[in-house]
C-alpha positions in Angstrom: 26.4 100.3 -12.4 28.4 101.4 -15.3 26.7 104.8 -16.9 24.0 105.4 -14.7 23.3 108.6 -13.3 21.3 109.0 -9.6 17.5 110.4 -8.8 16.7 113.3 -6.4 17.4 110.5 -4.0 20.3 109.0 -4.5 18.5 106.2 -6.3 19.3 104.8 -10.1 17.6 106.4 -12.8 16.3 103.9 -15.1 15.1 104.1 -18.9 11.6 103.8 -17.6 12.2 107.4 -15.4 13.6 109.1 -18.0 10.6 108.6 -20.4 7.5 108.2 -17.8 5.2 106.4 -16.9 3.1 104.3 -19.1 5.3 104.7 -21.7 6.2 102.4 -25.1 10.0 102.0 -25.7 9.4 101.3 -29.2 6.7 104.7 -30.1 5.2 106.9 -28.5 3.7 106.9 -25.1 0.7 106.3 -25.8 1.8 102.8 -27.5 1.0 100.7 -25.0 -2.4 102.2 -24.1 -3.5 101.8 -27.4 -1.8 98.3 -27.7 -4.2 96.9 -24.4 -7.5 98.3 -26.2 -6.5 96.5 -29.4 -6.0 93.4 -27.6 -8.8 93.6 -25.6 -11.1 94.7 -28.4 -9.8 91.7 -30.5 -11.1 89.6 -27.0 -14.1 90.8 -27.2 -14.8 90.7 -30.7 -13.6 87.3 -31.1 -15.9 86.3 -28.1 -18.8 87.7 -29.7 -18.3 86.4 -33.4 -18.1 82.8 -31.3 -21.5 83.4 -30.0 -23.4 84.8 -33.4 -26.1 82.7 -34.9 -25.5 81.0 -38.7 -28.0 83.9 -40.2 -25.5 86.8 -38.3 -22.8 85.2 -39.8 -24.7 85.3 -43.1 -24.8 88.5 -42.4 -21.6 90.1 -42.3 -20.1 87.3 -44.6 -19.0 84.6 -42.4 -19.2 80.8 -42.6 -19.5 79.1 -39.3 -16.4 77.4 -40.1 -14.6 80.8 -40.6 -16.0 82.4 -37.1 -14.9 79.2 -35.7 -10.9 79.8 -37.0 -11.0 83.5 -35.9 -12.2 82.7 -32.4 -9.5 80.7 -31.6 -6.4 82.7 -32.6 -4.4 83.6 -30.2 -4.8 87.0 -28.8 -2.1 88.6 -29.6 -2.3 88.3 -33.3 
């Protein structure tokens, strides 16, 4: 391929071996850790506000109605 250099090897170097491991293309590095904990956090939290009685959501604020919507976004927003 056009540009690319070879690893100790003999094998292509990709973007992904040049920056390491576990790393976020668009930040830093520790990007995409940090991206997984948000999502799962937002999982977890949504799960939770799904299962809190009408005086929890009272409260911290909530209608039932407004639990309801936040539980079933999508994960990713």
């Amino acid at each position: 391929m056009k540009g690319q250099t070879a690893g100790p090897q003999g094998d292509p170097v990709t973007v992904l071996d040049k920056v390491g491991p576990g790393a976020n293309l668009y930040g830093s590095q520790a990007g995409v850790g940090k991206g997984w904990l948000r999502v799962l956090q937002r999982i977890k939290t949504r799960r939770v506000l799904s299962q809190l009685t009408d005086d929890e959501l009272k409260d911290v604020g909530l209608s039932r109605s407004q639990a309801a919507e936040e539980a079933r976004r999508p994960f990713w927003k």
